[in-house]
C-alpha positions, 0 to 999 in steps of 0.5 A, spaced: 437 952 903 442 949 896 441 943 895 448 941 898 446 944 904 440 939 903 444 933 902 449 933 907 442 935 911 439 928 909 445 924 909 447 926 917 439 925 918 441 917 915 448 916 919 443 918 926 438 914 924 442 907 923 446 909 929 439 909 933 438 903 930 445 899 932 444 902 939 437 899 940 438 892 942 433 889 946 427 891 950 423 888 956 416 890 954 412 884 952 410 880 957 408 872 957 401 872 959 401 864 959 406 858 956 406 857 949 408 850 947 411 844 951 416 848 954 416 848 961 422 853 964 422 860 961 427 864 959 429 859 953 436 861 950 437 859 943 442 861 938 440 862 931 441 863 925 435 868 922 432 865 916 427 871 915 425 878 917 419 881 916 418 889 919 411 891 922 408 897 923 405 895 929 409 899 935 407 900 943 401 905 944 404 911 946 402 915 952 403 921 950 400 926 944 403 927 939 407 922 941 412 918 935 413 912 935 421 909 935 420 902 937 417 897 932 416 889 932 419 885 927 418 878 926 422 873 925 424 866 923 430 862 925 434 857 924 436 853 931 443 852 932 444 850 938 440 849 946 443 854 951 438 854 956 432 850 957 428 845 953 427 846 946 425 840 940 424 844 935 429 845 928 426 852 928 423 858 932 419 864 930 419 869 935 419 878 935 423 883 937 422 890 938 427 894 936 428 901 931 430 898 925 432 892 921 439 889 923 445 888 917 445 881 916 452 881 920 447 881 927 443 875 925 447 870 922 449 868 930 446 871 934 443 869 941 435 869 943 432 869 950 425 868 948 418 868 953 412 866 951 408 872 948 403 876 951 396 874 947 395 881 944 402 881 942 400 872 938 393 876 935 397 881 931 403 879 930 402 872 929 409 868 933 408 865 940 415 867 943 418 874 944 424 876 944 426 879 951 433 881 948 437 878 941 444 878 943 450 879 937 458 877 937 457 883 932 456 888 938 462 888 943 458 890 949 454 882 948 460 879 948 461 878 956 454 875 955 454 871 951 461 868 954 458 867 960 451 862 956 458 858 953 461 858 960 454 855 963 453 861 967 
């Protein structure tokens, strides 16, 4: 292969990769085992702002052998900058999300939370109490239907 055969190869490996990524946009995997904190009503839905982003290598176990992970948890804290749904007191929330890659600052800069309690499993390794079932973005059209009906009380 010459190296601008290998080159194209790899930039078309890059462009599937950040498509895959932009196309993950939540999961429903994790599952609250208890409550977490005075929050009595669960979901919570918040909008924030993402202060910080850390990736983990930690991944849902596969079932199969030879199986290769694709989803990751990633760590985040956020600024609250408004109560959706629920009761919240807090100015901050640290929560994760599984997702396939890290979002562009873009995504996150507005972005809407519907957090759950984390299971224990998920609190011991990745150190957050909350999960987020779904992180929603202006920044996605197929979000913003959503995200109308949070600002219309639906």
């Amino acid at each position: 292969m010459t190296v601008r055969r290998m080159n194209r190869f790899i930039s078309l490996v890059a462009v599937a990769l950040g498509l895959a990524a932009c196309a993950s946009t939540s999961s429903r995997q994790a599952t609250p085992e208890s409550a977490v904190g005075a929050v009595s009503e669960w979901p919570v839905i918040l909008r924030v702002e993402v202060l910080s982003v850390e990736g983990t290598d930690w991944h849902p176990e596969c079932v199969e052998e030879g199986c290769i992970p694709f989803h990751f948890w990633f760590k985040y804290r956020a600024r609250v900058k408004d109560v959706i749904d629920g009761s919240w007191r807090e100015t901050e929330v640290e929560f994760t999300h599984l997702q396939h890659g890290q979002y562009i600052r873009a995504v996150t800069k507005d972005c809407y939370v519907v957090l759950r309690p984390a299971g224990t499993d998920l609190r011991e390794k990745i150190r957050v109490p909350y999960v987020a079932d779904r992180l929603l973005s202006r920044f996605w059209k197929s979000d913003r239907a959503e995200i109308k009906a949070f600002s219309n009380g639906t």
